[in-house]
VEXVEXLO-341600 format. One record per atom (N, C-alpha, C): x, y, z; residue in three letters; atom name. Coordinates in pm, whole numbers, m for minus. Layout:
BEGIN
       x       y       z   aa  at
       X       Y       Z  Ala  CA
...
END
This chain:
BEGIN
       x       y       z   aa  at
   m2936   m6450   m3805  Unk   N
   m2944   m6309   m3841  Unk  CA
   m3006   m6227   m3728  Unk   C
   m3140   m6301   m3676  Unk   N
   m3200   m6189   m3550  Unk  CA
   m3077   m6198   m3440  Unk   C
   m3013   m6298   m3390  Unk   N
   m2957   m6283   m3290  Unk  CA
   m2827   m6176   m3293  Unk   C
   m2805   m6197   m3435  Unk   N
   m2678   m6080   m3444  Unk  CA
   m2729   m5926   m3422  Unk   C
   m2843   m5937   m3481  Unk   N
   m2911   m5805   m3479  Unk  CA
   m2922   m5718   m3316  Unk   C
   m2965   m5877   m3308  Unk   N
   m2990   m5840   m3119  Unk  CA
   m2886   m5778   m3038  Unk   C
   m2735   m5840   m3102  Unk   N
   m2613   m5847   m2984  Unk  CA
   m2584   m5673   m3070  Unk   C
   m2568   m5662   m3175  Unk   N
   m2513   m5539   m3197  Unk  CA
   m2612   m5398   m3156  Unk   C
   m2777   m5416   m3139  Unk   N
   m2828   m5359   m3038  Unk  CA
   m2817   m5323   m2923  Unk   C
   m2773   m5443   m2876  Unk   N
   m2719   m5432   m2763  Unk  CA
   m2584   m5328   m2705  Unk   C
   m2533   m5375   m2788  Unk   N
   m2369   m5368   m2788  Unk  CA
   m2379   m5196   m2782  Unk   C
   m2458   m5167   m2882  Unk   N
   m2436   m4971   m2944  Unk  CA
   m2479   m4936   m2744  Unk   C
   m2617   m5025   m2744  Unk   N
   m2720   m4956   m2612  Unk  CA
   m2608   m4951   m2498  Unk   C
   m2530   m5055   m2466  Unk   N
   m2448   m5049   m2379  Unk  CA
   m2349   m4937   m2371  Unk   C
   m2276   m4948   m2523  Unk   N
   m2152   m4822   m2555  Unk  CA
   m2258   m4681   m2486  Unk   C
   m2381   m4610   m2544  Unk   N
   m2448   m4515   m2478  Unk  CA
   m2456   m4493   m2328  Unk   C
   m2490   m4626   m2295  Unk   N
   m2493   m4616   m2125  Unk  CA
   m2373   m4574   m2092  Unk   C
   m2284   m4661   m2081  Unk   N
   m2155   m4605   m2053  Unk  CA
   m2096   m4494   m2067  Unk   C
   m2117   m4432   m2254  Unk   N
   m2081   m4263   m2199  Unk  CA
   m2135   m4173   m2139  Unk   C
   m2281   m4214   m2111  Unk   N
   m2355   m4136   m2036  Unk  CA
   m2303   m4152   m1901  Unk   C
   m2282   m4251   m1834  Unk   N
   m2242   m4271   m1737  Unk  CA
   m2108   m4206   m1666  Unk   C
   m1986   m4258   m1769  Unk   N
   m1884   m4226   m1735  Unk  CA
   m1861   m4056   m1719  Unk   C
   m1977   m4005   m1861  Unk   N
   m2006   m3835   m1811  Unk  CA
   m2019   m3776   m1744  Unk   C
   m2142   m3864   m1624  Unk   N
   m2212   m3797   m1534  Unk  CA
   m2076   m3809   m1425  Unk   C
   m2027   m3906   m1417  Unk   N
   m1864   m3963   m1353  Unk  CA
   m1782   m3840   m1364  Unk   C
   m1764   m3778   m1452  Unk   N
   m1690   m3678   m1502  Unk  CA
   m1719   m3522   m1482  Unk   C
   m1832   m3528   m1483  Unk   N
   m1932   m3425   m1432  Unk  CA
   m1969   m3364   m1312  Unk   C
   m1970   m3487   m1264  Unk   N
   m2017   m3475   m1089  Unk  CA
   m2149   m3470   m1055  Unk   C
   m2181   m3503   m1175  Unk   N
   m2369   m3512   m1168  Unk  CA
   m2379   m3696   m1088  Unk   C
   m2284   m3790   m1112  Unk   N
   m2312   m3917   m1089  Unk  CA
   m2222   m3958    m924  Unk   C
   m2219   m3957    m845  Unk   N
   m2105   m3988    m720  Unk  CA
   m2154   m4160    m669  Unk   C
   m2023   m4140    m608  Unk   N
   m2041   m4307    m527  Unk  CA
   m2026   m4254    m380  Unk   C
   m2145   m4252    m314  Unk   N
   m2114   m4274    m166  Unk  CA
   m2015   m4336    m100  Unk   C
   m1894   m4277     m14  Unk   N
   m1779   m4298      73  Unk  CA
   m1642   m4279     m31  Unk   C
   m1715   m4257    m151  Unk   N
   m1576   m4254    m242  Unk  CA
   m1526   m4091    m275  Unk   C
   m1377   m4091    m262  Unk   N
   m1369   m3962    m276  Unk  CA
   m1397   m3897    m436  Unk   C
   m1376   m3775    m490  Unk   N
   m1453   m3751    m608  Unk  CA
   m1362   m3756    m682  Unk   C
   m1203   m3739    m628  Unk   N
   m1119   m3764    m752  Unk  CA
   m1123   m3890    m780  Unk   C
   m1156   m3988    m701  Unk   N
   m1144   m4131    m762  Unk  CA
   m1283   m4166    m867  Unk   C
   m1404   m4108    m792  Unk   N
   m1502   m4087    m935  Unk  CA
   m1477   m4068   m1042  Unk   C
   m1421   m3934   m1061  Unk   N
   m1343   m3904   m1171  Unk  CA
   m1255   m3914   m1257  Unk   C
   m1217   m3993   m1236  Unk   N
   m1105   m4094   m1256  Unk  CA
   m1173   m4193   m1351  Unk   C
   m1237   m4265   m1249  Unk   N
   m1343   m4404   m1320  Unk  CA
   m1420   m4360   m1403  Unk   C
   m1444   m4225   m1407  Unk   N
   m1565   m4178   m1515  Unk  CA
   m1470   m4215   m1641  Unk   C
   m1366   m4103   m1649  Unk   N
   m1223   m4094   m1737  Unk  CA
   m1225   m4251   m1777  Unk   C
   m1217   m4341   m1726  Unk   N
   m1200   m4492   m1740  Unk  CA
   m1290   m4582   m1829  Unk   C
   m1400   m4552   m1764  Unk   N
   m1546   m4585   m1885  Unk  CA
   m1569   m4528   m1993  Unk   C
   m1553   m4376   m1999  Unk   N
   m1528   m4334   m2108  Unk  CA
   m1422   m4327   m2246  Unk   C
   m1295   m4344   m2191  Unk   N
   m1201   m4381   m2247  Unk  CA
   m1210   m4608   m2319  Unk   C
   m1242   m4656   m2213  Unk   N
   m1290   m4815   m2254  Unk  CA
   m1422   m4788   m2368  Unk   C
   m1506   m4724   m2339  Unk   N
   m1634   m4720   m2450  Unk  CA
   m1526   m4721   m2578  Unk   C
   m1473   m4537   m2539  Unk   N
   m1429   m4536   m2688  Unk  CA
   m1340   m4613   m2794  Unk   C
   m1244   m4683   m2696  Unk   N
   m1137   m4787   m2735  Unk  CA
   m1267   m4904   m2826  Unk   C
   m1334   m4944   m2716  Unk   N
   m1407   m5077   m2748  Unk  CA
   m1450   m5023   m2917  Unk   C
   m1548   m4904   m2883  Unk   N
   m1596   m4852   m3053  Unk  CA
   m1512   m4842   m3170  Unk   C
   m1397   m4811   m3169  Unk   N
   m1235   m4790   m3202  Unk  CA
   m1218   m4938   m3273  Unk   C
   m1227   m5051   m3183  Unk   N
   m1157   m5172   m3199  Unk  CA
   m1234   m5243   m3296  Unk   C
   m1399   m5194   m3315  Unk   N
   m1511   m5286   m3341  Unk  CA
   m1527   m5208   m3503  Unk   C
   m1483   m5065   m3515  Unk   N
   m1484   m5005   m3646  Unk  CA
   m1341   m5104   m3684  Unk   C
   m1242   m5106   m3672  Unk   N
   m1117   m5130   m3708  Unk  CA
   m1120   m5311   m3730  Unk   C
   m1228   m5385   m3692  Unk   N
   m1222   m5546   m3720  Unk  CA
   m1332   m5575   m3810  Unk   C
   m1367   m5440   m3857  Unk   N
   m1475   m5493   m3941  Unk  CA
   m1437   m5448   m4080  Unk   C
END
């Protein structure tokens, strides 16, 4: 029971990072040095879109 507790802690904490992330990606608040910004932007679009799928997939198997 704790360990499940643990992984789905986890799991939400991760989904957060990621949209935060992929935001700032999206935003232009977050850049990758030598990379151009449409390709940032892009990858932001990418993480954000995967979070939401993943959240999507995990409501829909339960």
């Amino acid at each position: 029971m704790r360990d499940n507790l643990i992984g789905i802690i986890a799991w939400i904490v991760g989904i957060l990072v990621s949209l935060s992330v992929g935001s700032g990606m999206i935003d232009r608040t977050l850049t990758i040095p030598m990379i151009p910004t449409i390709i940032t932007i892009v990858a932001g679009w990418i993480v954000v879109v995967g979070a939401i799928v993943s959240l999507i997939l995990v409501i829909f198997n339960k």
